[in-house]
C-alpha atoms as one frame of an Amber mdcrd trajectory, in Angstrom:
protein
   0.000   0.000   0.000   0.967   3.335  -1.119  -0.482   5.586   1.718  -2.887
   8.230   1.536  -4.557   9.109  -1.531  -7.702  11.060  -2.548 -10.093   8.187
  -3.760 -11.122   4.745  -2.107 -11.158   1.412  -4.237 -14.289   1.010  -6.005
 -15.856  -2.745  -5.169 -14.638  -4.341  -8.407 -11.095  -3.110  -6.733 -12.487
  -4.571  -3.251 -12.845  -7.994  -5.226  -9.750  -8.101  -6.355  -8.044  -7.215
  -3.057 -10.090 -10.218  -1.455  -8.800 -12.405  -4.017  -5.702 -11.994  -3.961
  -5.666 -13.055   0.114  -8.022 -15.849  -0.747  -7.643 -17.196  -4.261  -4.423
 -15.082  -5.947  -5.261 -17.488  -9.315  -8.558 -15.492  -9.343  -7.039 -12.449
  -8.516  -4.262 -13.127 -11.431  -7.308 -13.527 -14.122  -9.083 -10.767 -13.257
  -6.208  -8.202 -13.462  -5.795 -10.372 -16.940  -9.063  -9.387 -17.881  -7.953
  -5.816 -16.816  -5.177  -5.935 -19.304  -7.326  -6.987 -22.144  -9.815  -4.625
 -21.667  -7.720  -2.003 -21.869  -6.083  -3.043 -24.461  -9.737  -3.012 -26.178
 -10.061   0.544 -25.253 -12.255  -0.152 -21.947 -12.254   2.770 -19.360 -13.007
   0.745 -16.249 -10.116  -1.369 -17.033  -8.038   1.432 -16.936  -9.565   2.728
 -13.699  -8.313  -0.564 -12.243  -4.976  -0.578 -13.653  -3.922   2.785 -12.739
  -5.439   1.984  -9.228  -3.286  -1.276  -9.317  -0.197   0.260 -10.125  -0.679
   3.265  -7.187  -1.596   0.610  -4.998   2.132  -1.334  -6.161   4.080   2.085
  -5.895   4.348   2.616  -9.915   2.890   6.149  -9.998   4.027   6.925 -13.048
   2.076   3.998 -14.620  -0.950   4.980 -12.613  -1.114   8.427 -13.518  -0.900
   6.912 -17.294  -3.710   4.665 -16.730  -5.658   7.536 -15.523  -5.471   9.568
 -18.124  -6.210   6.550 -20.537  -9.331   6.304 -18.506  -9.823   9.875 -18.573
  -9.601   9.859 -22.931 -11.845   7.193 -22.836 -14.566   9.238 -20.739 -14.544
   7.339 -17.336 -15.455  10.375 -14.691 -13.408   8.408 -11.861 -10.194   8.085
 -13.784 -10.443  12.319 -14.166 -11.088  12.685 -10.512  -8.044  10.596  -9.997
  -6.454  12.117 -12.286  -6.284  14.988 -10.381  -5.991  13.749  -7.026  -2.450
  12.786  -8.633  -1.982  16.184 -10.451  -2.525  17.945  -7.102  -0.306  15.531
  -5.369   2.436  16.706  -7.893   1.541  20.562  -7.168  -0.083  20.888 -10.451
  -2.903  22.558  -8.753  -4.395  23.728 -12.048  -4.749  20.853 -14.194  -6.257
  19.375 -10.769  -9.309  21.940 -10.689 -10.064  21.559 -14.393  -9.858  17.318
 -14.116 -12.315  17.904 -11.020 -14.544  19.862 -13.097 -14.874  17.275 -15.613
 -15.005  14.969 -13.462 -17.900  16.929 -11.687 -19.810  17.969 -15.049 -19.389
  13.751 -16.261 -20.840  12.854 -12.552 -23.783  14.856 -13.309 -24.742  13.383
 -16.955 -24.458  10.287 -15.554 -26.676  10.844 -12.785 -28.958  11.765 -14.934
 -29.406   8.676 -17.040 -29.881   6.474 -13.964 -26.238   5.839 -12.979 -25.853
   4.398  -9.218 -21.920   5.796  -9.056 -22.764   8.735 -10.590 -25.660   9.643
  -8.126 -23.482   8.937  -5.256 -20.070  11.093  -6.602 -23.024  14.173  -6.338
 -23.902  13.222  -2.967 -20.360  13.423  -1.820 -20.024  16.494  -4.037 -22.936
  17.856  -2.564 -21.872  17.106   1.161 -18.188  18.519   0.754 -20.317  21.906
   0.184 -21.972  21.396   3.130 -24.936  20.593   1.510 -26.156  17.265   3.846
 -29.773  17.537   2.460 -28.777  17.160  -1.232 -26.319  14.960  -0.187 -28.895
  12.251   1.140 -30.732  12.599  -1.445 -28.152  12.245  -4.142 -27.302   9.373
  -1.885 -30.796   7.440  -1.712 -31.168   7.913  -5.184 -27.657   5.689  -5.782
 -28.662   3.515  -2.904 -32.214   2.907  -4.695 -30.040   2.018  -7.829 -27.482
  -0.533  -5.906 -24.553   1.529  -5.240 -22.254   0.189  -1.887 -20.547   3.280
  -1.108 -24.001   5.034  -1.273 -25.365   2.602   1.778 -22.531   3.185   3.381
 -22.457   6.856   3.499 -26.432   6.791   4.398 -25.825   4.089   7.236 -22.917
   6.602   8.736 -25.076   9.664   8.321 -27.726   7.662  10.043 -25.704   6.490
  12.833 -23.729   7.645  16.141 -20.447   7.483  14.101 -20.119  11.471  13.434
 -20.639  14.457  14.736 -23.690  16.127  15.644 -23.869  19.133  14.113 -27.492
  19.271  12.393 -30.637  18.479  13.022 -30.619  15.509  11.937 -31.646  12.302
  14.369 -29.585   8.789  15.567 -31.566   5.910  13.279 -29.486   2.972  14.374
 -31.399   0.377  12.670 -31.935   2.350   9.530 -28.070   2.604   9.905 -27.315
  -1.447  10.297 -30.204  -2.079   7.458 -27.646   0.660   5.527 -24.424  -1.021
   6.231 -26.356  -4.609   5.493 -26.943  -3.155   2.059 -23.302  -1.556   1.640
 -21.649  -5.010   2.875 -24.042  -7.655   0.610 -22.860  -5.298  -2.332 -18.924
  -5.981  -1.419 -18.169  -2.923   0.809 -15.369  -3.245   3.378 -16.420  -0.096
   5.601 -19.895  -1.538   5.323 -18.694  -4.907   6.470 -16.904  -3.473   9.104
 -19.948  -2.105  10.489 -21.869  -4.811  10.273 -19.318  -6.633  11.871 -19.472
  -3.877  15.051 -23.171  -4.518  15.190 -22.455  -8.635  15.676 -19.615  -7.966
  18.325 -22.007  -5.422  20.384 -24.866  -8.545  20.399 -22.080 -10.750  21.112
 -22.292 -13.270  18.099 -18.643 -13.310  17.877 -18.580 -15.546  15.036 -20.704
 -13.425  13.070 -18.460 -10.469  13.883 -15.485 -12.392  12.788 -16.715 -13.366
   9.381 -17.667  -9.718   8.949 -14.496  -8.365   9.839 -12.845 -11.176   7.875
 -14.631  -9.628   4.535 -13.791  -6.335   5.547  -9.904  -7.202   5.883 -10.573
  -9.190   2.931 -11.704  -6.311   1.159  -8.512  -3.667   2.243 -10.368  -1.925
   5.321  -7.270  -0.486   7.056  -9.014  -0.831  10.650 -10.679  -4.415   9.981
  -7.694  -6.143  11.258  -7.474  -4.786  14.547 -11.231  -5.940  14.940 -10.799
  -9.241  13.665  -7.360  -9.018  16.144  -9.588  -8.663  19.446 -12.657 -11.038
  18.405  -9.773 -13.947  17.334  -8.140 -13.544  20.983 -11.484 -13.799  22.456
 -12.331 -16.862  20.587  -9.212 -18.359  21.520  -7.358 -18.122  18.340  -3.870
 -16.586  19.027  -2.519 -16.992  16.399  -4.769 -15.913  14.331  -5.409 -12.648
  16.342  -1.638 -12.086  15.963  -1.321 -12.894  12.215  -4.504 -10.666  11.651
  -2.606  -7.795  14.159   0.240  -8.157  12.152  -1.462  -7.486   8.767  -3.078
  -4.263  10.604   0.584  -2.982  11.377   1.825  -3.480   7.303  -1.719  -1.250
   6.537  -1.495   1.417   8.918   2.554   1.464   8.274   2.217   4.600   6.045
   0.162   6.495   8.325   2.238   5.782  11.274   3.507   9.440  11.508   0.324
  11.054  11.531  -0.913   8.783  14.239  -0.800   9.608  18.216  -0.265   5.819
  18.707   1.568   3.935  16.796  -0.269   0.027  15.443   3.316  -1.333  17.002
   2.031  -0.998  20.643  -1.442  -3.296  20.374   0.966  -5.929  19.051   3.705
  -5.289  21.431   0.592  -5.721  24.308  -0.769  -8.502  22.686   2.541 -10.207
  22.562   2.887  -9.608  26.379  -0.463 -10.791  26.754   0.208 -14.101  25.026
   3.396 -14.350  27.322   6.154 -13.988  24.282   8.067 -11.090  26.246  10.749
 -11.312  23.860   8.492 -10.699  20.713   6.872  -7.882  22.717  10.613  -6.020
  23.552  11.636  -6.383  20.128   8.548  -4.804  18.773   8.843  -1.996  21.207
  12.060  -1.268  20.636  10.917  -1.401  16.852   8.781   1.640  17.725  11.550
   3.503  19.276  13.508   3.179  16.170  10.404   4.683  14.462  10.129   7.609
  16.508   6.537   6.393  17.391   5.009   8.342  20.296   5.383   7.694  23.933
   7.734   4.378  22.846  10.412   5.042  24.988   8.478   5.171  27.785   6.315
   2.261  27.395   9.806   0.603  26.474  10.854   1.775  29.394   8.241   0.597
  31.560   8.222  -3.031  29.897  11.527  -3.585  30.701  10.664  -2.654  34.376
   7.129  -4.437  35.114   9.482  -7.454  33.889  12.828  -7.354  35.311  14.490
  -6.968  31.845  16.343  -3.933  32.605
């Protein structure tokens, strides 16, 4: 993973991502099938390759893809387009790809497009307009789209901040995240996985959060992390901790608390002091916050000074 970026994977991007943990044969056809279709002059399949190359580190290749995509008319290749172009400090040709990409949202909406209905709501809600926004939003939930659920279920629910009149409709929110997950969302399975663990069914949390990992969530491993030690399954949980330190690796500076001190405690936990010094001492040598101290206090609790 590449680190931040302005756009999230689409579900056909999702797929592949759960493929390649579960079935990398599958995964190898369909970026195949990605390579052919571009090759035909497809604009989705040049979505996907330009995402697959940012995701790989070949940003160079990705911006190319992009701008294939964005030829070929695909509105999400232009947005990316200039999410890249602004990460370059071309802030100009950034504004104009958004605009396309905003006007090409719009048409699209307009026929009956679920992805285009939902790129207004979020357009719609980053100008503070929340009323549009659900609306654009229903309208691309009513024609399937996952990321439209999703954004309904955490509008709906006590995940943000209050700041309107609008009221808490928990269940309208889990119905919302149902709908987001069934259609191959990993926030939305994430969700749904929350709702399991807070009834208790901790196996139906952990196949949740196991679709949600599955599907690139950066905070589904840490979930499926606590539910696995609770169920017994340490390795597992530590495997599935592990994974959660590689994704949250390029955020690590930005973070108060670095991923390298739930595995360090979950290492002392499981009574591996030695894996849990190395790993703090790891996050000393990355500068993490508060690691010398915790290192410090480690080596005290357990005579290893």
């Amino acid at each position: 993973m590449t680190g931040w970026r302005g756009w999230q994977a689409d579900v056909e991007e999702m797929a592949w991502l759960a493929a390649a943990r579960r079935d990398p044969g599958a995964a190898a056809s369909t970026e195949a099938g990605w390579h052919d279709g571009d090759r035909n002059g497809d604009a989705r399949s040049a979505r996907h390759l330009g995402w697959l190359s940012y995701e790989r580190g070949d940003l160079a290749e990705a911006l190319k893809a992009f701008e294939r995509g964005d030829r070929r008319g695909d509105p999400e290749c232009t947005s990316r387009l200039g999410w890249m172009l602004s990460a370059r400090g071309d802030h100009k040709g950034a504004e104009k790809a958004f605009r396309r990409a905003a006007a090409a949202w719009r048409r699209a909406d307009e026929r009956g497009d679920a992805e285009g209905a939902n790129k207004i709501g979020d357009l719609l809600f980053a100008d503070d307009d929340l009323p549009g926004a659900l609306a654009a939003w229903r309208r691309a939930d009513r024609r399937g789209s996952a990321f439209a659920a999703r954004s309904i279920g955490h509008h709906l629910s006590g995940q943000r901040a209050r700041d309107d009149a609008m009221p808490h409709d928990e269940a309208g929110a889990e119905k919302a995240f149902r709908r987001a997950d069934d259609r191959g969302d990993a926030f939305g399975a994430l969700m749904v996985g929350h709702a399991f663990l807070r009834k208790g069914d901790l196996a139906a949390a952990r196949s949740a959060f196991e679709r949600a990992t599955d599907r690139g969530d950066d905070q589904a491993p840490f979930a499926l992390s606590n539910v696995l030690e609770k169920l017994g399954d340490l390795d597992g949980a530590e495997s599935a901790l592990r994974l959660w330190v590689r994704r949250r690796e390029p955020l690590a500076s930005l973070e108060l608390r670095s991923p390298l001190h739930d595995l360090a405690q979950f290492l002392e936990r499981r009574g591996d002091l030695d894996g849990a010094e190395a790993t703090l001492r790891q996050a000393v040598g990355h500068e993490a916050p508060s690691a010398v101290f915790m290192l410090k206090e480690f080596l005290r609790r357990h005579h290893r000074e």
